[in-house]
DRENDREN-119949 format. One record per atom (N, C-alpha, C): residue number from 1; residue in one letter; atom name; x negated, y negated, z. Coordinates in pm, whole numbers. Layout:
# DRENDREN-119949
> NUM:A:CA:X:Y:Z
...
***
This chain:
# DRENDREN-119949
> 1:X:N:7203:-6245:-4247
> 1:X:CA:7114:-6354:-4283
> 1:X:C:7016:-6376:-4168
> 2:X:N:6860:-6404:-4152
> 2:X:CA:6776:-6452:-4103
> 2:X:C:6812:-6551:-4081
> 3:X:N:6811:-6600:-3941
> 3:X:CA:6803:-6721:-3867
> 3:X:C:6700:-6739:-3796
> 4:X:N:6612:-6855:-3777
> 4:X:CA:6477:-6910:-3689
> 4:X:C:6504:-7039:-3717
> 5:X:N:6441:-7097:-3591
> 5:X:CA:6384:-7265:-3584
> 5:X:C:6261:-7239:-3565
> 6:X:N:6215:-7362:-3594
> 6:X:CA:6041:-7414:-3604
> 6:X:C:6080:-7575:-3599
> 7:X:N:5943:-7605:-3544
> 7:X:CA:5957:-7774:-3498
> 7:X:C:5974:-7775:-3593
> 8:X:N:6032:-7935:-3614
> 8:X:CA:6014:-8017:-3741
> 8:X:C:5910:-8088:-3733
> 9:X:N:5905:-8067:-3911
> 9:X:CA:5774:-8087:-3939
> 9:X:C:5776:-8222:-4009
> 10:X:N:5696:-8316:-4049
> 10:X:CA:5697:-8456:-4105
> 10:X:C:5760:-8482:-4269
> 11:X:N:5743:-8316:-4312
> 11:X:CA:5765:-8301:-4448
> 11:X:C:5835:-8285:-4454
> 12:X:N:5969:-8224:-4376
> 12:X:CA:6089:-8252:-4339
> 12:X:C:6150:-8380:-4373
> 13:X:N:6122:-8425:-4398
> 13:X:CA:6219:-8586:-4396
> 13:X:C:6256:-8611:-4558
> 14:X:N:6169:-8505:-4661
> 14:X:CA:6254:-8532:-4800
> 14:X:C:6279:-8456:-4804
> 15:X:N:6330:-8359:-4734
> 15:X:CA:6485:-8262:-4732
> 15:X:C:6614:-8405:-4612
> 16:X:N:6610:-8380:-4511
> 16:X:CA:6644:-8408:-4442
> 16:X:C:6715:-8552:-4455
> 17:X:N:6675:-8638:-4522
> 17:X:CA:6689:-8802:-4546
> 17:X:C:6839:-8787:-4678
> 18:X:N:6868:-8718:-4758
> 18:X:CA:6974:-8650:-4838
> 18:X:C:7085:-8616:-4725
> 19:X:N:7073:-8527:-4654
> 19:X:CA:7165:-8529:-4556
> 19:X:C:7252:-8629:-4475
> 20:X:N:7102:-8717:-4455
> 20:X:CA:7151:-8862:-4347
> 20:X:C:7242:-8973:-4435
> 21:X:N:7242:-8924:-4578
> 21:X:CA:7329:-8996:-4635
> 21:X:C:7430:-8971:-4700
> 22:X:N:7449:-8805:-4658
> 22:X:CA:7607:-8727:-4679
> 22:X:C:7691:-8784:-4570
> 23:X:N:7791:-8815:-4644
> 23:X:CA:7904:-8867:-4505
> 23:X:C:7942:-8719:-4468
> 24:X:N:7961:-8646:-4526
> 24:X:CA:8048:-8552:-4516
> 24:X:C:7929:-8444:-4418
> 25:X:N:7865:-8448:-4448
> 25:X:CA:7737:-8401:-4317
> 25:X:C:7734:-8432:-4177
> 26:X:N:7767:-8562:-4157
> 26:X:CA:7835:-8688:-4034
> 26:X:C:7928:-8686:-4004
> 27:X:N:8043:-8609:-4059
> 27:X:CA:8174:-8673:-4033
> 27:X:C:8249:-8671:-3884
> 28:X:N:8169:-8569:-3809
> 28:X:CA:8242:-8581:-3663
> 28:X:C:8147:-8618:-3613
> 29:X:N:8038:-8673:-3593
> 29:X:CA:7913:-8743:-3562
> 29:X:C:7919:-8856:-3507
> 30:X:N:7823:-8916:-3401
> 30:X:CA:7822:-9072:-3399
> 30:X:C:7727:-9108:-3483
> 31:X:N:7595:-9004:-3538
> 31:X:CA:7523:-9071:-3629
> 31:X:C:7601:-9094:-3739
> 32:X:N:7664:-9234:-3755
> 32:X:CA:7695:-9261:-3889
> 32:X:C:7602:-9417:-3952
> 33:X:N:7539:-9440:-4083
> 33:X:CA:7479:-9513:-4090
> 33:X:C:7557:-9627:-4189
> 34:X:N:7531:-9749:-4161
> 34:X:CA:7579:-9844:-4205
> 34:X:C:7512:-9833:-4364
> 35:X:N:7391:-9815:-4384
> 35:X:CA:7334:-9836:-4485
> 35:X:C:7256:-9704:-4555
> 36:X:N:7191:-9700:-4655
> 36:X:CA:7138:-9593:-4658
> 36:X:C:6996:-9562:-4647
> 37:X:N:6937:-9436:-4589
> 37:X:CA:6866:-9407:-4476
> 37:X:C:6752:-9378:-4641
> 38:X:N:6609:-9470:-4617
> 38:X:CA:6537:-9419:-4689
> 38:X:C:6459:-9283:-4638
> 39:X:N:6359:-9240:-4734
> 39:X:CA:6268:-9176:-4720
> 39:X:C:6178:-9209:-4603
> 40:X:N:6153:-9358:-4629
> 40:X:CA:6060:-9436:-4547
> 40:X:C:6110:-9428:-4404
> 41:X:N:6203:-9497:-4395
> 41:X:CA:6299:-9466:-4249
> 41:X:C:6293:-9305:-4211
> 42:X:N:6318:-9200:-4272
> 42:X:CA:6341:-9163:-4242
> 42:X:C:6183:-9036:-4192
> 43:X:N:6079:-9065:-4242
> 43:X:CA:5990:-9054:-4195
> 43:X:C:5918:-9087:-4109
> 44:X:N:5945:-9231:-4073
> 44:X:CA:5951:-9303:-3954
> 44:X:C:5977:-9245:-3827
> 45:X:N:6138:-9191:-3830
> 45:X:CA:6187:-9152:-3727
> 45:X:C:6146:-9007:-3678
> 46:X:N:6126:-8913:-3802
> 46:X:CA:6004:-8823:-3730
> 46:X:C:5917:-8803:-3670
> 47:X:N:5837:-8878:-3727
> 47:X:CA:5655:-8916:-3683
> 47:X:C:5746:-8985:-3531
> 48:X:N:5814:-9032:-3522
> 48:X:CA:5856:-9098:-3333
> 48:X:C:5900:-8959:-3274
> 49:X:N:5992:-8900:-3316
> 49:X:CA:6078:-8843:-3217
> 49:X:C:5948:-8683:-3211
> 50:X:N:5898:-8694:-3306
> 50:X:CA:5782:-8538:-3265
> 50:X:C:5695:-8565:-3170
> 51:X:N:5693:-8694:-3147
> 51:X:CA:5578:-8746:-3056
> 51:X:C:5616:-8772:-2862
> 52:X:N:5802:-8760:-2880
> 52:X:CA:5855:-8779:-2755
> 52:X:C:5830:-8632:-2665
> 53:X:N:5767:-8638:-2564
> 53:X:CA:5755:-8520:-2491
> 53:X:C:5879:-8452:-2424
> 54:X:N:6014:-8545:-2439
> 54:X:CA:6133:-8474:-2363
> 54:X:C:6201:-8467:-2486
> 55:X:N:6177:-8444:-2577
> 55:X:CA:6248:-8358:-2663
> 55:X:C:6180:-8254:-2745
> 56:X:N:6270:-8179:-2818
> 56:X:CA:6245:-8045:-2853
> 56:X:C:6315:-8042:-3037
> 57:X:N:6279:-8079:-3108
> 57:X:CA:6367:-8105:-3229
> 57:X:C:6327:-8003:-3291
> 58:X:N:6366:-7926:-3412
> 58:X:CA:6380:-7817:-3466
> 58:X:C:6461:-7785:-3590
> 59:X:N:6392:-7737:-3696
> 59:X:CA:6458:-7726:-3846
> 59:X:C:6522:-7563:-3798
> 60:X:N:6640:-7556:-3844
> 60:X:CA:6704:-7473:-3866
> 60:X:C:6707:-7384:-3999
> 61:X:N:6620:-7271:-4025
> 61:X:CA:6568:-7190:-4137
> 61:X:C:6705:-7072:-4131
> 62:X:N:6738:-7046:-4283
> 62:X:CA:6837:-6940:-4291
> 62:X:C:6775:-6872:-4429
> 63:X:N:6676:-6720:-4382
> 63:X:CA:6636:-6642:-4530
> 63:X:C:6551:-6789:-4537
> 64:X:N:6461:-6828:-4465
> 64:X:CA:6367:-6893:-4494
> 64:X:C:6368:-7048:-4565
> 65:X:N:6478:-7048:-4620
> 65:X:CA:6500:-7186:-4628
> 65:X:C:6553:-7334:-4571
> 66:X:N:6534:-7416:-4533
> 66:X:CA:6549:-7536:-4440
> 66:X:C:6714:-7554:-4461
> 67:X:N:6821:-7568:-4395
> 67:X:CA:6941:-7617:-4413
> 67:X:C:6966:-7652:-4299
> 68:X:N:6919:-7713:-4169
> 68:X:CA:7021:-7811:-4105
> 68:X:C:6897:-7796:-3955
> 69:X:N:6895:-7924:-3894
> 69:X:CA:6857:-7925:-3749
> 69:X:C:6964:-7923:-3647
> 70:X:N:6812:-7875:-3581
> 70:X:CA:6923:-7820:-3419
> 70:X:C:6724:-7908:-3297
> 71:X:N:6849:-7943:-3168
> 71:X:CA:6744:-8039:-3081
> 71:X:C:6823:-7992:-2958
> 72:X:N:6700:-8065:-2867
> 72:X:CA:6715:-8055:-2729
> 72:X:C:6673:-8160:-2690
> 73:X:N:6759:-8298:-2651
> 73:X:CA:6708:-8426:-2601
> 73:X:C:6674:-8398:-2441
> 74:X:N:6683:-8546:-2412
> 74:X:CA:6644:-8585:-2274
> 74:X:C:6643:-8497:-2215
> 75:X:N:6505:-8387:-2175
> 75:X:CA:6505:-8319:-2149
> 75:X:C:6445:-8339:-1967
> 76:X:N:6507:-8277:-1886
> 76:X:CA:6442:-8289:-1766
> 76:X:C:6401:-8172:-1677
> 77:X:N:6342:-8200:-1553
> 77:X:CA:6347:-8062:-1465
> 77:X:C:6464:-7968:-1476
> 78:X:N:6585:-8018:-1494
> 78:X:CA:6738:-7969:-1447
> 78:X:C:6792:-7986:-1606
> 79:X:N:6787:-7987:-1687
> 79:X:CA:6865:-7976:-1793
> 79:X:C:6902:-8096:-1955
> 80:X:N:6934:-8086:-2005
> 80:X:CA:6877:-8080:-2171
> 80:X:C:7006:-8115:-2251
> 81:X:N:7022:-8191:-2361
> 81:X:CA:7069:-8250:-2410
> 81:X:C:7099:-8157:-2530
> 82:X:N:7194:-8084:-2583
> 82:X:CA:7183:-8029:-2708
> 82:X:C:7259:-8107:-2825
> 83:X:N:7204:-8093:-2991
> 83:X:CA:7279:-8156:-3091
> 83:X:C:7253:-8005:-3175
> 84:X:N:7296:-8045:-3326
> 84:X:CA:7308:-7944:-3427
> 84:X:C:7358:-7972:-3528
> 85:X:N:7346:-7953:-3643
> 85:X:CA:7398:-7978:-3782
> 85:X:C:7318:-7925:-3885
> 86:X:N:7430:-7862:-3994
> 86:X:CA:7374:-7784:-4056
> 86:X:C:7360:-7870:-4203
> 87:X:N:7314:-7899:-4257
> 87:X:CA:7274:-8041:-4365
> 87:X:C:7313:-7965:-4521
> 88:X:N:7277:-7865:-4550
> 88:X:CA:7279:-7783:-4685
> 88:X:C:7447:-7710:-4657
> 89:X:N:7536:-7754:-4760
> 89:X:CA:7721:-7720:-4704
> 89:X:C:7728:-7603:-4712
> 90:X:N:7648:-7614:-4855
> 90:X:CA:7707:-7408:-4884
> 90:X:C:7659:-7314:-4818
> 91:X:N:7548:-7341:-4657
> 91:X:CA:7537:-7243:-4576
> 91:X:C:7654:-7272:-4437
> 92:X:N:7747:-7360:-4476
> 92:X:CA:7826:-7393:-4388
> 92:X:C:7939:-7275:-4340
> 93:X:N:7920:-7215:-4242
> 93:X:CA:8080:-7137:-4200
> 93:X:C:7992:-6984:-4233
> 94:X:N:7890:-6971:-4208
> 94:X:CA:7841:-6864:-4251
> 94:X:C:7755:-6768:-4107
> 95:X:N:7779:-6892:-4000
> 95:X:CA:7742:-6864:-3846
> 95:X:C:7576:-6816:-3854
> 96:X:N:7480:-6930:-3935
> 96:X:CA:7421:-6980:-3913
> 96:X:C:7349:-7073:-3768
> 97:X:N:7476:-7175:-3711
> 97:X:CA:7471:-7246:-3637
> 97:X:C:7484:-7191:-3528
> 98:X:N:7548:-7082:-3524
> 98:X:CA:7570:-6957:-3405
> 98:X:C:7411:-6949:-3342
> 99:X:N:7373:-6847:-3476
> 99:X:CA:7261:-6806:-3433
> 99:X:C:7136:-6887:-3356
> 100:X:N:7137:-7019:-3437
> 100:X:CA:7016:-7055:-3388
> 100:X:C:7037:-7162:-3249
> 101:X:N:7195:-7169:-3219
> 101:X:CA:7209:-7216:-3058
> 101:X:C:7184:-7116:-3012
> 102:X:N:7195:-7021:-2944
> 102:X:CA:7142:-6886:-2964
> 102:X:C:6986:-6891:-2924
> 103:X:N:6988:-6889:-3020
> 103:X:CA:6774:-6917:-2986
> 103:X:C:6755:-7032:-2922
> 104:X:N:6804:-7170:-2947
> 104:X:CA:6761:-7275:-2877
> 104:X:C:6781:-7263:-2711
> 105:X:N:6896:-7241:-2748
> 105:X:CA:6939:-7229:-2603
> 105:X:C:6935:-7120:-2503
> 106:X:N:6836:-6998:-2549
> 106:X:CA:6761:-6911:-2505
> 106:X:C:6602:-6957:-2405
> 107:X:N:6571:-7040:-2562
> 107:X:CA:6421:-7111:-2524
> 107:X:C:6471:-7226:-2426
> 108:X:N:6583:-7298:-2413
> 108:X:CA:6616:-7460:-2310
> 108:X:C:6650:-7340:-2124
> 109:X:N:6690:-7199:-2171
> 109:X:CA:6714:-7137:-2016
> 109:X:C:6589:-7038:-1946
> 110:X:N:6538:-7011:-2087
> 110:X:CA:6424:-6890:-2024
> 110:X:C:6294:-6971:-1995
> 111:X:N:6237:-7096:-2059
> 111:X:CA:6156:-7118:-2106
> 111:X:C:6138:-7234:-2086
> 112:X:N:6216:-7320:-2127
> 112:X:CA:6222:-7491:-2041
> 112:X:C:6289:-7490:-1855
> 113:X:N:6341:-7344:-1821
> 113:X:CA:6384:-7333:-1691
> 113:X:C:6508:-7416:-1647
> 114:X:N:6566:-7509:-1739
> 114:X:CA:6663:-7591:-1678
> 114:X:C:6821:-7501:-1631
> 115:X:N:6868:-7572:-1568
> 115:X:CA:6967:-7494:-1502
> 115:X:C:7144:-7555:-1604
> 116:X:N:7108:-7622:-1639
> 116:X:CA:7268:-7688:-1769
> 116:X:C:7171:-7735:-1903
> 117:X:N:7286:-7717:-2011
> 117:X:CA:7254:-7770:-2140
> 117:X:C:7390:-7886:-2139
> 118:X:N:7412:-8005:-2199
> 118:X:CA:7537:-8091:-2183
> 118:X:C:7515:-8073:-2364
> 119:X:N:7597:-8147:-2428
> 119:X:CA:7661:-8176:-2515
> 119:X:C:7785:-8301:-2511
> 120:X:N:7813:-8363:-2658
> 120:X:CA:7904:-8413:-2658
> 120:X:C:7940:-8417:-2828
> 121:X:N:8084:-8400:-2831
> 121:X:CA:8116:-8307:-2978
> 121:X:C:8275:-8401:-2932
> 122:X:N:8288:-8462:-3136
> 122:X:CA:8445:-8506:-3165
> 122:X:C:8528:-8417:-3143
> 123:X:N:8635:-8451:-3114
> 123:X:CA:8783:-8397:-3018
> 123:X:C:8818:-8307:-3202
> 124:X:N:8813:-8399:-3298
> 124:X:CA:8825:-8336:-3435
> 124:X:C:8722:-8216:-3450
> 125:X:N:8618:-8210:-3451
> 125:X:CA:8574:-8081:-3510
> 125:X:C:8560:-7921:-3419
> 126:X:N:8698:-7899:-3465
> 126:X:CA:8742:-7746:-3385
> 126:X:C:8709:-7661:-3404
> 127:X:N:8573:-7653:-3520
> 127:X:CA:8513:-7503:-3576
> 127:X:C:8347:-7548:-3437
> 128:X:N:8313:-7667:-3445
> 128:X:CA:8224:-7698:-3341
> 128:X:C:8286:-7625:-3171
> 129:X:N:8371:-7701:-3172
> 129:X:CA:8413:-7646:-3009
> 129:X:C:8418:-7549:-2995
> 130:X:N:8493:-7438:-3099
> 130:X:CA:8495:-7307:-3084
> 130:X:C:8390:-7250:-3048
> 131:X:N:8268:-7274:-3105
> 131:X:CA:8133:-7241:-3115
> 131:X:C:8092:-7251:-2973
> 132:X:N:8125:-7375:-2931
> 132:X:CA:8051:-7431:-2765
> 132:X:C:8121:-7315:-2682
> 133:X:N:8218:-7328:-2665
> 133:X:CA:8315:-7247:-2632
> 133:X:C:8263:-7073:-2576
> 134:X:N:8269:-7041:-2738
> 134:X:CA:8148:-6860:-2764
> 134:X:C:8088:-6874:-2693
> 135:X:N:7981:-6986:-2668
> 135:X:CA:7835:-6947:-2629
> 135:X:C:7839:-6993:-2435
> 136:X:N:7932:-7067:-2417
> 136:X:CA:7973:-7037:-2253
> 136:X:C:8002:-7191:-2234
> 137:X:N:8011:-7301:-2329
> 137:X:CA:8000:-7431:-2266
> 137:X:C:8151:-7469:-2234
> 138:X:N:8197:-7540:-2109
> 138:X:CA:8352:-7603:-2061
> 138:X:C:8281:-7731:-2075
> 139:X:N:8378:-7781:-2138
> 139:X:CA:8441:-7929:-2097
> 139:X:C:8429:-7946:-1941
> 140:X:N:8364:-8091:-1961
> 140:X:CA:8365:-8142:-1819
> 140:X:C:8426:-8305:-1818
> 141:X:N:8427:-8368:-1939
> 141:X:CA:8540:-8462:-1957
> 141:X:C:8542:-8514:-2109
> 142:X:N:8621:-8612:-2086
> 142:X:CA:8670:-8630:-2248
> 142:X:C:8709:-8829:-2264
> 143:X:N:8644:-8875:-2344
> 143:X:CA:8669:-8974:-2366
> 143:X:C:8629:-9054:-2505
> 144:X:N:8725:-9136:-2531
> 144:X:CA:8659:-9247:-2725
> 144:X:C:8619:-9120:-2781
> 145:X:N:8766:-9014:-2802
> 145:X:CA:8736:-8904:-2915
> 145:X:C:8633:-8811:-2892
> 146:X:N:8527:-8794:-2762
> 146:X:CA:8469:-8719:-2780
> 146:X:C:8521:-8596:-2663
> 147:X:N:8446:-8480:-2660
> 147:X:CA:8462:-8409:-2502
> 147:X:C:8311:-8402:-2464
> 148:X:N:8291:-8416:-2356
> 148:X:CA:8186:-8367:-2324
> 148:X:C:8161:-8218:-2243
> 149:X:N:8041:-8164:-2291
> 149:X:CA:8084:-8031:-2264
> 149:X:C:7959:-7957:-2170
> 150:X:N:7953:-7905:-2100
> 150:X:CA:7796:-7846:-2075
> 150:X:C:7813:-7674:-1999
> 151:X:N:7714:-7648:-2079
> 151:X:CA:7692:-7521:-2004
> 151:X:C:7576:-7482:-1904
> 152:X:N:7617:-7402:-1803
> 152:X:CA:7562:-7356:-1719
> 152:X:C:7448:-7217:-1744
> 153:X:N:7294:-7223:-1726
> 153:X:CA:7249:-7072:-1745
> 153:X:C:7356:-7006:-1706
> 154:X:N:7433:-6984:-1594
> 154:X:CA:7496:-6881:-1561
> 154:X:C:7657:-6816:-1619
> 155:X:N:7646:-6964:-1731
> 155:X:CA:7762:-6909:-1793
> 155:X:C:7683:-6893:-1945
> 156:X:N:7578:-6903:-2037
> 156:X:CA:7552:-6876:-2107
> 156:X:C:7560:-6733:-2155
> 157:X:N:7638:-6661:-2230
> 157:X:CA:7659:-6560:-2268
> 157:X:C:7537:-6462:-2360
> 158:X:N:7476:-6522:-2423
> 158:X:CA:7389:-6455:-2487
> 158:X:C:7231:-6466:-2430
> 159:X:N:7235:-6482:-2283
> 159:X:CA:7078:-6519:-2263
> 159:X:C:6997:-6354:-2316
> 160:X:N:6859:-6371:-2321
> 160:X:CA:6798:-6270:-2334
> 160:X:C:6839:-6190:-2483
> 161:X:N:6955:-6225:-2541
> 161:X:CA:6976:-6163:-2678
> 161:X:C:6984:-6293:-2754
> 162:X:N:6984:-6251:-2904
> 162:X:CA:7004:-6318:-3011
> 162:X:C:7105:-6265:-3080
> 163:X:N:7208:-6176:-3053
> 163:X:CA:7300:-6122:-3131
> 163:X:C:7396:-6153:-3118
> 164:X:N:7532:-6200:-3211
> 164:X:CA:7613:-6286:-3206
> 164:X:C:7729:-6240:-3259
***
């Protein structure tokens, strides 16, 4: 399967706003929403976060079609915030999400220059950790269910490739 990111785009948000109101999309997440996330909202929050210069947000394309974002927050001289979720289920478990940390996190070491990516991922979702895990990230602590995890360029395993 073809894997690429591309920013997200504004038109994004009536794919994307369906997702924000799958629980089951959320479920090891802190984004969980009390209410449900319009269109409106949820266009909102695009048009903001495309406009923040320390982040890096990104639709996750598989065979060309949109199924899940992948980001790079607070981004600084020294290192970068990663998230991910794949929004469309039935491309779920198909290592999709592989690939395009993979690319992100190609472009956050070759290209943004930072020297760590951090993360923070529920103690529950063990197909996630595994993943962090593959791609070179340790635990650096753990607390209120989550671990926090970060990797080092120098432990990133796939720099310079995309093959997984």
């Amino acid at each position: 399967m073809d894997v690429q990111i591309r920013r997200l785009e504004v038109k994004d948000a009536y794919t994307s706003v369906a997702w924000r109101n799958d629980k089951a999309v959320f479920k090891y997440t802190a984004n969980t929403y009390a209410h449900e996330v319009t269109v409106e909202s949820e266009l909102d929050w695009i048009k903001k976060v495309l406009n923040n210069p320390n982040e890096y947000r990104c639709a996750i394309l598989a065979d060309g079609v949109y199924v899940g974002n992948i980001y790079l927050t607070d981004i600084t001289e020294t290192s970068a915030a990663y998230h991910i979720f794949i929004g469309e289920k039935e491309y779920w478990g198909k290592g999709i999400g592989s690939k395009a940390s993979i690319i992100i996190l190609n472009y956050a070491f070759k290209d943004l220059k930072v020297g760590k990516v951090t993360l923070n991922v529920n103690v529950k979702n063990v197909s996630a950790i595994r993943l962090y895990e593959k791609l070179g990230f340790k635990p650096v602590g753990v607390g209120d269910e989550k671990i926090r995890m970060e990797c080092r360029k120098c432990d990133f395993k796939y720099l310079n490739t995309y093959d997984f």
